[in-house]
C-alpha positions as CSV (number, residue, x, y, z in Angstrom):
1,X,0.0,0.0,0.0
2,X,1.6,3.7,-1.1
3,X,0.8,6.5,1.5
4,X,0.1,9.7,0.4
5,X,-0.5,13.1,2.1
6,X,-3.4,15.1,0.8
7,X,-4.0,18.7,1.7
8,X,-7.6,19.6,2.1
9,X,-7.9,23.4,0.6
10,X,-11.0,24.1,2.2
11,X,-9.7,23.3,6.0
12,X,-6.0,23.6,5.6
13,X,-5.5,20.4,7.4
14,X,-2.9,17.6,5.8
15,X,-4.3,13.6,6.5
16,X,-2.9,10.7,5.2
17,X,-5.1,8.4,3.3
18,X,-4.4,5.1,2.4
19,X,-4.8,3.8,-0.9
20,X,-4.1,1.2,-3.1
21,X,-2.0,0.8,-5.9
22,X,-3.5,1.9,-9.1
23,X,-4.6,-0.5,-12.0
24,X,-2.7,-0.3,-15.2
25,X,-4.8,0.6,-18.2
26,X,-5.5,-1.2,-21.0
27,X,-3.9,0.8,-24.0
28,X,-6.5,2.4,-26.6
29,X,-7.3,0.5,-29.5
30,X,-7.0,3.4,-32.5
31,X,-10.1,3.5,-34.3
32,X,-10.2,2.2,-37.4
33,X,-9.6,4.0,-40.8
34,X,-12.2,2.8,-43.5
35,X,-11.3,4.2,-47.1
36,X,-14.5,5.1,-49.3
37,X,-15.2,1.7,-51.1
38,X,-15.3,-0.2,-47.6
39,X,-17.3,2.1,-46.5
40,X,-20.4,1.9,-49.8
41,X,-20.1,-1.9,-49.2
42,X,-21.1,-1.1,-45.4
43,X,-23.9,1.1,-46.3
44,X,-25.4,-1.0,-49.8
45,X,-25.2,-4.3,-47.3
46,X,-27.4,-2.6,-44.7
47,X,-29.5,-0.9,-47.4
48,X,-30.2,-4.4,-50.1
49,X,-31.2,-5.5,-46.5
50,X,-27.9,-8.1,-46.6
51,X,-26.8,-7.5,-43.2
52,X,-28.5,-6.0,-40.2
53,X,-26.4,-2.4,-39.0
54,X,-25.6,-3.8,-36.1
55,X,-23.4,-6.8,-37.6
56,X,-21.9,-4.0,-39.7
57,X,-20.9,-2.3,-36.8
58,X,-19.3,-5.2,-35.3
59,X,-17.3,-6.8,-38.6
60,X,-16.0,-3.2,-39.0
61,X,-15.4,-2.4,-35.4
62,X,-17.7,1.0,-35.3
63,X,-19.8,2.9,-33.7
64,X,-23.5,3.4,-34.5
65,X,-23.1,7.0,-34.6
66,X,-20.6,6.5,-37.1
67,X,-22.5,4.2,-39.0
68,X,-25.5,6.4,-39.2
69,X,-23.4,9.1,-40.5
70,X,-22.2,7.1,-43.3
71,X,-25.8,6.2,-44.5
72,X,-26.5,10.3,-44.0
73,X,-23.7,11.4,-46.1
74,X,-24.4,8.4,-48.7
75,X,-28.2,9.6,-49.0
76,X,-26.7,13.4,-49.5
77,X,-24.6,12.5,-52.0
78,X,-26.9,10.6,-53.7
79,X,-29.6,13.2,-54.1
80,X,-27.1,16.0,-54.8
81,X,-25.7,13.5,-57.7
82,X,-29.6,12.8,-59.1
83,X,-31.2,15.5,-58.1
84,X,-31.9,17.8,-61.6
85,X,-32.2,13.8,-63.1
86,X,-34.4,11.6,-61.2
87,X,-38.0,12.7,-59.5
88,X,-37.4,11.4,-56.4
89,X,-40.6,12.3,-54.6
90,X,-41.8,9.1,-55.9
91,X,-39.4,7.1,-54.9
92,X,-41.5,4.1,-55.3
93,X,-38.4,1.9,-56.4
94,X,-36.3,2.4,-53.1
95,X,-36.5,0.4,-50.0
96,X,-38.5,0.8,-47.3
97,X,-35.6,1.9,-45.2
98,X,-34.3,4.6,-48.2
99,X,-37.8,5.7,-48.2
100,X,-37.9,6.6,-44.6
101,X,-34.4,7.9,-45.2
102,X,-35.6,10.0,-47.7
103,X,-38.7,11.3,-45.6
104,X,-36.8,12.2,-43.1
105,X,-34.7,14.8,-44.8
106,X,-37.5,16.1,-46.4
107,X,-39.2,16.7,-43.3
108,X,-35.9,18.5,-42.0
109,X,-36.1,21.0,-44.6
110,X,-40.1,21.6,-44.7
111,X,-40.2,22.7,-41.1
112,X,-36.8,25.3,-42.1
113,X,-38.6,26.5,-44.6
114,X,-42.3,27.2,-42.6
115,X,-40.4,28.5,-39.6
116,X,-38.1,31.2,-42.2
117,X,-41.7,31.9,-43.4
118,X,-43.6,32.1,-40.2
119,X,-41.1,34.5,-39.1
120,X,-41.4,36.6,-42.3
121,X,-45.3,36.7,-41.4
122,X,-44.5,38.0,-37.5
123,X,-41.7,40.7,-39.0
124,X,-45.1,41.8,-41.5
125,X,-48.0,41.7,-39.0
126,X,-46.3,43.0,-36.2
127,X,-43.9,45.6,-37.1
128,X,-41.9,47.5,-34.7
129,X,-43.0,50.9,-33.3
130,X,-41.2,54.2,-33.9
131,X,-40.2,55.5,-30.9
132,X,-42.6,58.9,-30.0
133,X,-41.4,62.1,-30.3
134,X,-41.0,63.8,-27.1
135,X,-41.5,68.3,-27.2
């Protein structure tokens, strides 16, 4: 057992504490670096409905977070790619889980544009006084 003195700020006093020795740490495994093709094999699997996200995560040693940002920036890129080409308010020949994908970011962006505009609508209807002239 190591013996240390601590002081105590708030009373000025010194005590000795006994404690035991500390544990050695495991070192930190580095995250892993996926380059671009690992990662659109990742995302198609989950998406053709291949693998679950979850076994994803585990073969490629990830985070869910991570994993969730993949799919984000794959459906970004995606709709920037096809966006002047392809309707895809349809979208009647994606997945169920592109669909909701899909929804979701479109949902994101209606409720910017309705708050901008309800805003514009308060600025109008209520606009702000002059101040009175005082004689």
């Amino acid at each position: 057992m190591i013996k240390t003195i601590t002081k105590n700020k708030n009373l000025l006093m010194t005590s000795t504490k006994t404690t035991t020795e500390k544990k050695e740490r495991k070192p930190r495994t580095p995250t892993p670096q996926h380059n671009a093709p690992d990662k659109v094999q990742a995302v198609l699997a989950v998406w053709t409905e291949r693998c679950k996200p979850a076994d994803v995560c585990r073969q490629l040693n990830i985070n869910w977070i991570t994993f969730n940002h993949w799919q984000r920036r794959a459906m970004e890129g995606m709709l920037q790619a096809l966006e002047s080409r392809v309707n895809l308010t349809k979208g009647e020949a994606l997945s169920p889980r592109l669909q909701a994908l899909l929804q979701n970011r479109q949902r994101s962006a209606t409720v910017t544009k309705l708050t901008s505009r309800l805003d514009q609508i308060n600025k109008l209807a209520n606009p702000t006084p002059a101040p009175a002239k005082t004689e």
